[in-house]
C-alpha positions as CSV (number, residue, x, y, z in Angstrom):
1,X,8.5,5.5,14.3
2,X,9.6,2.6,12.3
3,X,7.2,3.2,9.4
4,X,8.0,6.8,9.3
5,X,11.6,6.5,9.1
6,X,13.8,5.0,6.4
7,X,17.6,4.4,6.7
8,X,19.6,5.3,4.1
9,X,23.4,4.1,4.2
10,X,26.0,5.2,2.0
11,X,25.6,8.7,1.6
12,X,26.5,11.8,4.0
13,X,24.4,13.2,7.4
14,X,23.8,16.1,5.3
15,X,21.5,14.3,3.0
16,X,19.4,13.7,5.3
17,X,15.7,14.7,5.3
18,X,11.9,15.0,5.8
19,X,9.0,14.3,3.3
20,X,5.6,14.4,3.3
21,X,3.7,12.0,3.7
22,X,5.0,8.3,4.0
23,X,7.3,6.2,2.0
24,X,7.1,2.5,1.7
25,X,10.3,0.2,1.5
26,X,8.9,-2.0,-1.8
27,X,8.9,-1.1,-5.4
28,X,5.7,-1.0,-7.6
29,X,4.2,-4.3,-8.5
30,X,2.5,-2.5,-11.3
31,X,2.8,1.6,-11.8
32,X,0.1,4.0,-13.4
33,X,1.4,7.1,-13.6
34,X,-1.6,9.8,-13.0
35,X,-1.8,13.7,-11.9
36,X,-3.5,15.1,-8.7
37,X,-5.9,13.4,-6.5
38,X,-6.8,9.8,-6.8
39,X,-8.6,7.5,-5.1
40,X,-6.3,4.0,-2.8
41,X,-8.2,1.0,-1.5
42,X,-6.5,-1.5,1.1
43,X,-7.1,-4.8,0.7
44,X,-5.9,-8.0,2.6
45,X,-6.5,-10.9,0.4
46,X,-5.9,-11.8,-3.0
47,X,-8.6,-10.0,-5.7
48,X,-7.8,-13.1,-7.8
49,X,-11.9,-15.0,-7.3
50,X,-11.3,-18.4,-6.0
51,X,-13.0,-21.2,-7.5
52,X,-13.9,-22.5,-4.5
53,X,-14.5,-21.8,-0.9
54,X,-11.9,-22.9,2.2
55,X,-12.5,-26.3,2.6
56,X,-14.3,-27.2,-0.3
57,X,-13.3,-29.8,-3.3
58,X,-13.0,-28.6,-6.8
59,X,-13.9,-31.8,-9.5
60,X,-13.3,-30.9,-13.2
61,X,-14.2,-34.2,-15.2
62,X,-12.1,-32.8,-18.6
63,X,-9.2,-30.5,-19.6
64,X,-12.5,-28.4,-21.4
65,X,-13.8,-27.7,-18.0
66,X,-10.8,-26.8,-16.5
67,X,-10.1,-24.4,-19.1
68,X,-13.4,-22.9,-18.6
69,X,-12.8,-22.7,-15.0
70,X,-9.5,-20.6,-15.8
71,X,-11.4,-18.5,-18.7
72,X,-13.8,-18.0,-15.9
73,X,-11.4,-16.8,-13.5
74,X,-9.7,-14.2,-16.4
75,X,-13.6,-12.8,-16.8
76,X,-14.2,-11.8,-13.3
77,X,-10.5,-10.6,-12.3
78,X,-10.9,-8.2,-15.3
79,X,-15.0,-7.5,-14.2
80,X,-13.5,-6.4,-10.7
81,X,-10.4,-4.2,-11.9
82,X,-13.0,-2.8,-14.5
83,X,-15.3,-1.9,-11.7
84,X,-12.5,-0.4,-9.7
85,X,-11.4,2.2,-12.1
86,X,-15.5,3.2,-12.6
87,X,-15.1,4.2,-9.2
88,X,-12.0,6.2,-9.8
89,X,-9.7,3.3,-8.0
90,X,-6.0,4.7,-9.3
91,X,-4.1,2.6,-6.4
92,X,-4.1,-1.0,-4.4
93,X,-2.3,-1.6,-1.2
94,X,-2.0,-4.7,-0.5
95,X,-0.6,-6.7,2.5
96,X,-0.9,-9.9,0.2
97,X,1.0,-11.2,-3.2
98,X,-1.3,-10.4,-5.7
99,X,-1.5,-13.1,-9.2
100,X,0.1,-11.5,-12.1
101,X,-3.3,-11.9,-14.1
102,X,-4.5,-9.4,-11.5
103,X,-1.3,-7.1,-12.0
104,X,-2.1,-7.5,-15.7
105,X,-5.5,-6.0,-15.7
106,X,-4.7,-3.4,-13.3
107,X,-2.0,-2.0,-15.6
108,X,-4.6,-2.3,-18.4
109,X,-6.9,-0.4,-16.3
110,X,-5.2,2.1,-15.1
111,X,-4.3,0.7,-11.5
112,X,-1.8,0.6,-9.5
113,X,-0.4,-1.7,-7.1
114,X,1.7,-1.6,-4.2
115,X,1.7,-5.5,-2.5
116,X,3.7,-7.4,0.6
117,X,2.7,-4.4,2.9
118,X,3.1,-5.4,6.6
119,X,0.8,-5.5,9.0
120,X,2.1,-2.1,10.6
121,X,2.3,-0.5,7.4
122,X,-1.7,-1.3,6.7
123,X,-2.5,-0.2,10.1
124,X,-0.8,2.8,10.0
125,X,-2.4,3.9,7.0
126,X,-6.1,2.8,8.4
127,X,-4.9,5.2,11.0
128,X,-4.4,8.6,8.7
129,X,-7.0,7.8,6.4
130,X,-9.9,6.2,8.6
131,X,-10.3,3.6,6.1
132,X,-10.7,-0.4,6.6
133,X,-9.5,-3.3,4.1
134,X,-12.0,-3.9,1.6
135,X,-13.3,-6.9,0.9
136,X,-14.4,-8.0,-2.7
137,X,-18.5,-9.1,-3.5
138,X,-18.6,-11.7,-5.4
139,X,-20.7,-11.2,-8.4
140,X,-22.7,-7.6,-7.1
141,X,-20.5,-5.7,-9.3
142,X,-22.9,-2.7,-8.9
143,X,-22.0,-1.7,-5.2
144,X,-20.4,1.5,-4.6
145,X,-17.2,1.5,-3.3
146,X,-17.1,3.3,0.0
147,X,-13.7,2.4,1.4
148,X,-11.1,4.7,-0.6
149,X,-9.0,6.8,0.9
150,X,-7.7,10.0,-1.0
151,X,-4.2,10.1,-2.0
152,X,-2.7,13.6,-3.1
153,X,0.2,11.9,-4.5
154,X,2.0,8.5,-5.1
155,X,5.0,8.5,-7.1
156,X,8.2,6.3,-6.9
157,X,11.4,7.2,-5.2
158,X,14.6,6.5,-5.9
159,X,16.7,6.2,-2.3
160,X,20.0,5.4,-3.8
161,X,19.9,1.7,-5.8
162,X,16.6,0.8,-3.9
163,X,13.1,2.0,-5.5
164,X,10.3,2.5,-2.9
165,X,7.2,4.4,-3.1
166,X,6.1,7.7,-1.7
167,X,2.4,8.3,-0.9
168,X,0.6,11.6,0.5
169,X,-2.7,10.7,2.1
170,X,-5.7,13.3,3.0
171,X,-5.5,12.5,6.4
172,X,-9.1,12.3,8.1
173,X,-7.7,13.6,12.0
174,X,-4.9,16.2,13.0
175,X,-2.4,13.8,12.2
176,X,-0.1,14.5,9.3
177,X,2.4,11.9,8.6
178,X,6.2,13.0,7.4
179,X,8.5,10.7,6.6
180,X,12.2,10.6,7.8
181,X,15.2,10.0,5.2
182,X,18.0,9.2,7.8
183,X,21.4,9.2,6.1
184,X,24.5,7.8,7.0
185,X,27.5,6.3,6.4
186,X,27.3,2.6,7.3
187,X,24.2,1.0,8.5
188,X,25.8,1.3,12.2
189,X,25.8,4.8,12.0
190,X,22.2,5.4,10.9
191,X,20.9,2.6,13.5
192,X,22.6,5.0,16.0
193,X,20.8,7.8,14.8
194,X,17.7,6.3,15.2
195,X,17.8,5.0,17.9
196,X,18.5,8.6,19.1
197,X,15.6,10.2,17.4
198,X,13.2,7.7,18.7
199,X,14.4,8.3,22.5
200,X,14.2,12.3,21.7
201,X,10.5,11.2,20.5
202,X,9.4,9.6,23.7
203,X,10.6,11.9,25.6
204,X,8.8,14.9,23.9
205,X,5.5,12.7,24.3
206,X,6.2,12.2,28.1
207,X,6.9,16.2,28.3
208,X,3.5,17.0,26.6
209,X,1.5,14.6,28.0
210,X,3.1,16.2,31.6
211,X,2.2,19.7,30.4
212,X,-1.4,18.2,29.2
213,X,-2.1,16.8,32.7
């Protein structure tokens, strides 16, 4: 219930409503505006490559090498945004910060990215869409990407001064996620109200399960 509700304070009960689909309490890190259908992957880790692995010292003997190193770094975050978008990649949801020279080439490909997700938020998407994190390759830049999940929109939303993001996902199971826009007053007001909902929730799920059994 708490990632398919958002409180709204300041403006009347009235205002109050449902959409489809689920909106996300964060802003845009980067924003591609695109038309129908497009392909979201879910990552968990930053797609900037590191130089080198956990654990593992990093010499440079000159301020030419180091600059390399960074030139290096440019290369492949561009490689790996330019092999998103070959695989119709429109969208990144991330539960990490994301470098701005990743930001960078996803707006000059075509990408964009949502970032700071919580844990709750990434699992409840998993959930609709039936699709894990992805994790990058390395240097095989030829795999297919497998783990997209189709989006049938993602536009921003304005929920009076705050800018958040609203997604529709093909859902891959009976489950078809609304959103609630809870308005109210004063913060008290709506915590009230939800609270409310939620109990009306449970006990709906306890009456079916009942009826189930």
């Amino acid at each position: 219930f708490a990632e398919l509700h958002a409180a709204v304070p300041g403006l009347p009960l009235a205002s109050s409503r449902v959409l489809p689909g689920i909106v996300l309490r964060r802003d845009f890190a980067a924003y591609c505006p695109t038309d129908g259908e497009l392909r979201a992957l879910l990552v968990t880790e930053p797609l900037r490559p590191a130089l080198t692995a956990p654990g593992v010292e990093f010499v440079v003997d000159s301020e030419g090498q180091y600059q390399a190193s960074l030139r290096w770094i440019t290369k492949r975050t561009e490689a790996l945004m330019k092999h998103l978008q070959s695989n119709n990649v429109k969208l990144l949801l991330s539960s990490v910060k994301q470098e701005e020279v990743v930001l960078y080439y996803a707006k000059l490909y075509g990408v964009s990215v949502v970032e700071c997700l919580s844990s709750e938020e990434m699992a409840l998407i998993s959930e609709i869409t039936g699709v894990s994190p992805y994790t990058p390759f390395g240097d095989n830049t030829d795999r297919e990407i497998t783990e997209t999940a189709v989006v049938t929109f993602c536009r921003p939303l304005l929920l009076v001064s705050k800018r958040c993001v609203h997604i529709g996902f093909a859902s891959e199971c009976a489950f078809q996620p609304h959103c609630l826009i809870l308005c109210g007053p004063v913060d008290g007001v709506n915590e009230q109200h939800a609270a409310a909902l939620q109990e009306a929730f449970t006990m709906l799920q306890q009456l079916f399960k009942t009826v189930d059994q």
